[in-house]
DSSP file (Angstrom, degrees, kcal/mol; ACC not computed):
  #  RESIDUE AA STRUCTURE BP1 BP2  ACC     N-H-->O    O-->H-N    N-H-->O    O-->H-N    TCO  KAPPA ALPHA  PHI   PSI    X-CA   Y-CA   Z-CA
    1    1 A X              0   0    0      0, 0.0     0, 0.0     0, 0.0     0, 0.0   0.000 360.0 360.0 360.0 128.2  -40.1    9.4   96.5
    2    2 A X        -     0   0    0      1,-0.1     2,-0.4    78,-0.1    45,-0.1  -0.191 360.0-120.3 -55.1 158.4  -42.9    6.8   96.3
    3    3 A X        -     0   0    0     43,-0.7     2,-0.2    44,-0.1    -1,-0.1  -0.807  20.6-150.0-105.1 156.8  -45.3    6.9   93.4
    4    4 A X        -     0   0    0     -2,-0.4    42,-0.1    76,-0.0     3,-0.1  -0.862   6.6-156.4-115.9  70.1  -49.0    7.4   94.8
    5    5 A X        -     0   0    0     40,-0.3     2,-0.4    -2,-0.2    40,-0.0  -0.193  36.3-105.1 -21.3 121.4  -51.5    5.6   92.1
    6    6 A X    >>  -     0   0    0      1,-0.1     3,-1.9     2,-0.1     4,-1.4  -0.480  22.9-127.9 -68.3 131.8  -55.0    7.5   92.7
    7    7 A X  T 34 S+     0   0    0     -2,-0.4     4,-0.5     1,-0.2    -1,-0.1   0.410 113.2  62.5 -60.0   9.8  -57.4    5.3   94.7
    8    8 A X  T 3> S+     0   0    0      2,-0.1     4,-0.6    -2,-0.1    -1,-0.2   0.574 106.2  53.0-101.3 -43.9  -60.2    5.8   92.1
    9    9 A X  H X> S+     0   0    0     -3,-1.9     4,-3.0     2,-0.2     3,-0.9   0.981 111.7  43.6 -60.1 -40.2  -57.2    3.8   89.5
   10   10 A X  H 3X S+     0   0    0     -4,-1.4     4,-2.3     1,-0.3     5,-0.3   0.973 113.9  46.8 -89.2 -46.8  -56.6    0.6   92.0
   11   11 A X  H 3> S+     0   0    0     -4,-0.5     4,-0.6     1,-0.2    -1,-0.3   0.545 116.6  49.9 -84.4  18.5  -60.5   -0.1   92.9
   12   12 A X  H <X S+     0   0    0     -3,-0.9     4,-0.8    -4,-0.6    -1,-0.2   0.727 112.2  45.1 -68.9 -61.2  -61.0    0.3   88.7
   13   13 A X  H >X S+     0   0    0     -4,-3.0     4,-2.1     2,-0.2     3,-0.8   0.944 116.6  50.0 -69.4 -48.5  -58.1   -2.2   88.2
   14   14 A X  H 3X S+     0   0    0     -4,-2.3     4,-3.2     1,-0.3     5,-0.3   0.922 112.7  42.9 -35.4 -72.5  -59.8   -4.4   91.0
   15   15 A X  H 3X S+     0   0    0     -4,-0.6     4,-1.4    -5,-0.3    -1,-0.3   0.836 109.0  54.8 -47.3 -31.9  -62.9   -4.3   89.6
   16   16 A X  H <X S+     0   0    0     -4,-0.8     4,-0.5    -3,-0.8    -2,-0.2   0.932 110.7  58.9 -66.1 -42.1  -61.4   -4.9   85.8
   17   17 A X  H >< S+     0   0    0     -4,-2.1     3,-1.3     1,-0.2    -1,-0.2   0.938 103.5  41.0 -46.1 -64.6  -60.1   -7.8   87.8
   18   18 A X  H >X S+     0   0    0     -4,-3.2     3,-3.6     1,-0.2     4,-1.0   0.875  96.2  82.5 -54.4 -28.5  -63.5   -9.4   89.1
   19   19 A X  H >< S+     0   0    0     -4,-1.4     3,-1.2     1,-0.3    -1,-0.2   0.837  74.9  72.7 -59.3 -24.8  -65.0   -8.7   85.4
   20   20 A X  G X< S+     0   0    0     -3,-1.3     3,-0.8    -4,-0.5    -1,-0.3   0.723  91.3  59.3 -66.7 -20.6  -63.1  -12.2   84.5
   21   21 A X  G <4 S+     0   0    0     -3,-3.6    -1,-0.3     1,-0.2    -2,-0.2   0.734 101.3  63.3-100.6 -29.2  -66.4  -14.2   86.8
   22   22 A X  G << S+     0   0    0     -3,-1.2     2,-0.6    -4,-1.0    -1,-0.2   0.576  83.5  69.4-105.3  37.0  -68.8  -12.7   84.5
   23   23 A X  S <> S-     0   0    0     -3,-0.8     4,-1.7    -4,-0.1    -1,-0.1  -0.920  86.5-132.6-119.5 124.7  -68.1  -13.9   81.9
   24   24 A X  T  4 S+     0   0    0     -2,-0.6     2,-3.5     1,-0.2    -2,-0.1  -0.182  78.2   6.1 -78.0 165.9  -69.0  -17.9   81.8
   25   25 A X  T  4 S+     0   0    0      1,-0.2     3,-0.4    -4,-0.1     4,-0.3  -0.197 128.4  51.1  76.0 -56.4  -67.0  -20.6   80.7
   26   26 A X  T >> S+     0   0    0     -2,-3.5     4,-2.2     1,-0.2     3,-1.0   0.631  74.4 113.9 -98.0   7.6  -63.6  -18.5   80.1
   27   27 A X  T 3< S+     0   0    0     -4,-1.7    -1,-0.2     1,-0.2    -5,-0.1   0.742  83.1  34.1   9.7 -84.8  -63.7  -17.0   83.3
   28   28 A X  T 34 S+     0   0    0     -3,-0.4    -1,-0.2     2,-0.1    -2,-0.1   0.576 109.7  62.4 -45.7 -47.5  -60.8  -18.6   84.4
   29   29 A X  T X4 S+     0   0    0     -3,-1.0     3,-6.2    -4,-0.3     4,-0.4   0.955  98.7  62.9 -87.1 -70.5  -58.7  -18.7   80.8
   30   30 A X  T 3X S+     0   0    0     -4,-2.2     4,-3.4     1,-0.3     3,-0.4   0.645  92.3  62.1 -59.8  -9.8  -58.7  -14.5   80.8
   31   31 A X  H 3> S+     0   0    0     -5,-0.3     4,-3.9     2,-0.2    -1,-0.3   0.822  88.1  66.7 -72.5 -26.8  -56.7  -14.7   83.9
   32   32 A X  H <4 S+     0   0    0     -3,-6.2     4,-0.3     2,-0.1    -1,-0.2   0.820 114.1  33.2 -51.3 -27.9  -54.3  -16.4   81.6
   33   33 A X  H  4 S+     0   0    0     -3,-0.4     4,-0.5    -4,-0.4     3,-0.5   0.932 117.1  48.2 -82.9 -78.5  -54.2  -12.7   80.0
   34   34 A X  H  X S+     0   0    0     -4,-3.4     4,-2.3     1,-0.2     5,-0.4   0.672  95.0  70.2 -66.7 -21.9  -54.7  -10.4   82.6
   35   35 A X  H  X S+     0   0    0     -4,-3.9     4,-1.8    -5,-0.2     3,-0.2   0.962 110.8  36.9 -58.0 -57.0  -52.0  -11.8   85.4
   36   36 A X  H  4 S+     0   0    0     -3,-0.5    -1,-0.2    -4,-0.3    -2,-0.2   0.359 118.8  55.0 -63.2 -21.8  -49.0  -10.6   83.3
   37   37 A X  H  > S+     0   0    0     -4,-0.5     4,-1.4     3,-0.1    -1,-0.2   0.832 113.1  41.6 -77.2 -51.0  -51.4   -7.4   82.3
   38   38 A X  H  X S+     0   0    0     -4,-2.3     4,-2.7    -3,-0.2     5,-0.3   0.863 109.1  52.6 -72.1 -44.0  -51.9   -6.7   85.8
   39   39 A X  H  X S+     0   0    0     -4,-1.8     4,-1.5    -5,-0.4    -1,-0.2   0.848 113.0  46.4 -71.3 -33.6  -48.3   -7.2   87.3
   40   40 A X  H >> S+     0   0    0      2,-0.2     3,-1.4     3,-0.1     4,-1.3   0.879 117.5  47.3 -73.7 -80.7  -46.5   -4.6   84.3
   41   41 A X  H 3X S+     0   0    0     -4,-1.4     4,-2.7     1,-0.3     5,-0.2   0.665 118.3  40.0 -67.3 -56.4  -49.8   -1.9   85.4
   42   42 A X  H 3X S+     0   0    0     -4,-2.7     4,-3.0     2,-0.2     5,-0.5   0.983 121.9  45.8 -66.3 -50.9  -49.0   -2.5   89.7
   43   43 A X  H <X S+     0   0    0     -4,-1.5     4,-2.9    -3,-1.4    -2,-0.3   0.988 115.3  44.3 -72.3 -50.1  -45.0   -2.4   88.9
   44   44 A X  H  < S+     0   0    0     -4,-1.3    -1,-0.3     1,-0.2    -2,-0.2   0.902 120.2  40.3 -86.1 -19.4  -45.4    0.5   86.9
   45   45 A X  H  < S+     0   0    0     -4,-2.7   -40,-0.3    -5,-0.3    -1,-0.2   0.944 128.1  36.1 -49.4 -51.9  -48.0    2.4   89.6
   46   46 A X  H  < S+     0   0    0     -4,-3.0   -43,-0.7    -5,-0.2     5,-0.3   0.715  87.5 173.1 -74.9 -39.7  -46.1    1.3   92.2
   47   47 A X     X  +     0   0    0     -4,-2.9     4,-1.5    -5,-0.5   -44,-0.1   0.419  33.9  62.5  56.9 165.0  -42.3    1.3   91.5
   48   48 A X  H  > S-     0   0    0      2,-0.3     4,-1.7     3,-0.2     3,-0.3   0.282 103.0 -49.2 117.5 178.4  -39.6    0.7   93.4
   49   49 A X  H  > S+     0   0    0      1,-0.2     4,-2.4     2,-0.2     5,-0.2   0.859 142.4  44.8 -21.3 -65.8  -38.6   -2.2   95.3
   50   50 A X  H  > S+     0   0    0      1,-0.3     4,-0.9     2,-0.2    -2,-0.3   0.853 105.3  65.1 -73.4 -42.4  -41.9   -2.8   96.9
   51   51 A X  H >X S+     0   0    0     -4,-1.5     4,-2.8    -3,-0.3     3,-1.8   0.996 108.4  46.4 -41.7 -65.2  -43.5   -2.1   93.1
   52   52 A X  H 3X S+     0   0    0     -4,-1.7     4,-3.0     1,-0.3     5,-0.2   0.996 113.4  39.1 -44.8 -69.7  -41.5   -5.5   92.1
   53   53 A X  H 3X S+     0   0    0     -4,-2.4     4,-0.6     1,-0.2    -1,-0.3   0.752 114.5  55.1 -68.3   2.2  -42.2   -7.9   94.6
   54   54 A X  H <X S+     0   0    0     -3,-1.8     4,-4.1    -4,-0.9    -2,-0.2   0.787 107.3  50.9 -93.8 -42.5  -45.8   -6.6   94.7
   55   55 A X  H  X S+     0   0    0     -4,-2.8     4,-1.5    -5,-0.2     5,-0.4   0.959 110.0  55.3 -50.3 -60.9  -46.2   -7.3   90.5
   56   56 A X  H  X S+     0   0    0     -4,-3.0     4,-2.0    -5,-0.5    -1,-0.2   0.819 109.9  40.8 -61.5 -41.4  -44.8  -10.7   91.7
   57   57 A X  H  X S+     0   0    0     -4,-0.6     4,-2.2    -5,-0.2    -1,-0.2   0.932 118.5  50.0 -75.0 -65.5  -47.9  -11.1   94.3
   58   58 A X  H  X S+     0   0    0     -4,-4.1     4,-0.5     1,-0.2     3,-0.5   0.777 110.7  46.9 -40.9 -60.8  -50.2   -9.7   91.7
   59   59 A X  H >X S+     0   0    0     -4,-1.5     4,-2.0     2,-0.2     3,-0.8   0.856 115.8  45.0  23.5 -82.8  -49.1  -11.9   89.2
   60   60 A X  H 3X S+     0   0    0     -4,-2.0     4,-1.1    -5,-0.4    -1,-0.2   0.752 111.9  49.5 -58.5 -21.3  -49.3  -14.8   91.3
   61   61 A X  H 3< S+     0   0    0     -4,-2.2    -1,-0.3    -3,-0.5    -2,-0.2   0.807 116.5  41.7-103.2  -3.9  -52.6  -14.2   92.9
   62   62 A X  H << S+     0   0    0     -3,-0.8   -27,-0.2    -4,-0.5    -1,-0.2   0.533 111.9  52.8-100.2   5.2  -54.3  -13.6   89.8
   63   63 A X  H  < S+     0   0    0     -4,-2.0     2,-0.2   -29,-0.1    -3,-0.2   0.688  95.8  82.2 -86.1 -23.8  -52.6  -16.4   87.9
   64   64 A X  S >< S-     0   0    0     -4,-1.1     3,-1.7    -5,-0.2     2,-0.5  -0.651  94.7-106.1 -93.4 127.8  -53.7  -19.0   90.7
   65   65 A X  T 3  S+     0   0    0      1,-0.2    -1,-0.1    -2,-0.2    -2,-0.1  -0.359  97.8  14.2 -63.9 124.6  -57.4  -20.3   90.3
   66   66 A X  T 3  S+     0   0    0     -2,-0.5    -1,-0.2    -4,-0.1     3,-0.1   0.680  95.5 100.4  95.5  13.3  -59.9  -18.7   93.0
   67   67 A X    X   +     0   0    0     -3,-1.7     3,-0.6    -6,-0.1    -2,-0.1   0.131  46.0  97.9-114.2  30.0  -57.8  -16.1   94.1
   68   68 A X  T 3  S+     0   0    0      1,-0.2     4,-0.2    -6,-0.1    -1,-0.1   0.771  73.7  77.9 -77.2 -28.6  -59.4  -12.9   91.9
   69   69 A X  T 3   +     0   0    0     -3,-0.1     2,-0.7     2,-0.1    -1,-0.2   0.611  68.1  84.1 -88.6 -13.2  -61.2  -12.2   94.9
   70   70 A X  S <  S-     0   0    0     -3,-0.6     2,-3.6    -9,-0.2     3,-0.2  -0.590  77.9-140.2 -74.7 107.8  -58.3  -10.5   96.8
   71   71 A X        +     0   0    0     -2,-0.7     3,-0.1     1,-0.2     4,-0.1  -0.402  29.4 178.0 -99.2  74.8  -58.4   -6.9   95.6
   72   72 A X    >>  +     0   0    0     -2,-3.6     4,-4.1     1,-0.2     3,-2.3   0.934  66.7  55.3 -52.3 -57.2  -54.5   -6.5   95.4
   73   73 A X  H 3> S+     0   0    0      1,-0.3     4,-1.9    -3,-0.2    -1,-0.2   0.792 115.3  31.8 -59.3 -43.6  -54.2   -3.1   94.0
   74   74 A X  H 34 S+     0   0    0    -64,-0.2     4,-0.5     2,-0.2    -1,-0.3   0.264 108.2  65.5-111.9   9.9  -56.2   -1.1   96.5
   75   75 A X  H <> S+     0   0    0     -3,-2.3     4,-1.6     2,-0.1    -2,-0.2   0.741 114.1  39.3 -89.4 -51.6  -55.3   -3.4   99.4
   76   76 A X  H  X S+     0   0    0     -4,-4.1     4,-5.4     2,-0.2    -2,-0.2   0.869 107.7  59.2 -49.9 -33.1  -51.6   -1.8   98.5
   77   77 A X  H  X S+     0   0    0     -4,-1.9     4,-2.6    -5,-0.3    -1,-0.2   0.960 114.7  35.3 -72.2 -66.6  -52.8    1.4   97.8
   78   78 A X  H  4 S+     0   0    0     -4,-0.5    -1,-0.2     2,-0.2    -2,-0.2   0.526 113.8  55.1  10.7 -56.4  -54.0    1.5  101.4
   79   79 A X  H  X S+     0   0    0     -4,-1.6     4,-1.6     2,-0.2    -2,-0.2   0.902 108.9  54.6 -72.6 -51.7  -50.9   -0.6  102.7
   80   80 A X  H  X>S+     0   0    0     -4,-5.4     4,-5.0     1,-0.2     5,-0.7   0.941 109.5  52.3 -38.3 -66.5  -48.8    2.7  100.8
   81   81 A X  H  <5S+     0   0    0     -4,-2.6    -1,-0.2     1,-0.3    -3,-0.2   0.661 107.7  40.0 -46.8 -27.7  -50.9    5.2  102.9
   82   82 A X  H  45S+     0   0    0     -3,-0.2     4,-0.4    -4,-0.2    -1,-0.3   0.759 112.2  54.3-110.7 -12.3  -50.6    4.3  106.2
   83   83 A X  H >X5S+     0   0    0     -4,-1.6     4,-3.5    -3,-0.3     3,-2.0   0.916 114.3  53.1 -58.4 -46.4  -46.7    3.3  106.1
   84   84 A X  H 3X5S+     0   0    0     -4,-5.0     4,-2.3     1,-0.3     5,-0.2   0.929 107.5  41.1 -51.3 -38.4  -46.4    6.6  104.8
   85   85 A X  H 34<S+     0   0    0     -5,-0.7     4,-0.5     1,-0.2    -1,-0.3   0.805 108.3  61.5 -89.3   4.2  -47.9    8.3  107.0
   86   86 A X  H <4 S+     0   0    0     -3,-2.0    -2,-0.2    -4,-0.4    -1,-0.2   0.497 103.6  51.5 -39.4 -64.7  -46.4    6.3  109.4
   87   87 A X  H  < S+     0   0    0     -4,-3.5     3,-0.4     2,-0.2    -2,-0.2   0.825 107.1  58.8 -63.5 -44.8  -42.7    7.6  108.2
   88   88 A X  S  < S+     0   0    0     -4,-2.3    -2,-0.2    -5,-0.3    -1,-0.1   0.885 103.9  43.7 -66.1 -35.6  -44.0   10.9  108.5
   89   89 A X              0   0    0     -4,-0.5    -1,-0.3    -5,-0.2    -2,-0.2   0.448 360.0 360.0 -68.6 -11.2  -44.8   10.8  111.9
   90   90 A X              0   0    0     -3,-0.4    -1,-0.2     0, 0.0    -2,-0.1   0.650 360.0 360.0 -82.4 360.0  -41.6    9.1  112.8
């Protein structure tokens, strides 16, 4: 069974995410922190196969400059719901 993160947790982590643009000058540098934060918090919400390679995405899109704006966590969370429900109907 997939794990279901509540969607009030992923637009949190999202947000936690943007907080790195208001803070000037180290903006950028906290991302150095928070990719590697972010990727263990998505694998361990997420799990499973699709948990891994999703940490890997996370990881990558918040490690690469100018790419905070993609709001990984609650695009999956989203992505989760409707395969699922998807499976169910099949």
């Amino acid at each position: 069974m997939e794990k279901r993160p509540p969607l009030i947790v992923c637009l949190l982590l999202d947000l936690f995410g943007y907080f790195s643009y208001s803070i000037p000058v180290l903006g950028e540098w906290t991302d150095i922190i928070w990719a590697p934060v972010a990727a263990a918090i998505y694998l361990h919400l997420f799990g499973s196969r699709r948990g891994w390679i999703g940490a890997f995405l996370t990881f990558t899109e918040e490690a690469l400059p100018g790419t905070d704006f993609i709001p990984s966590f609650t695009l999956s969370w989203i992505l989760q719901r409707v395969t699922s429900r998807q499976t169910v109907r099949a």
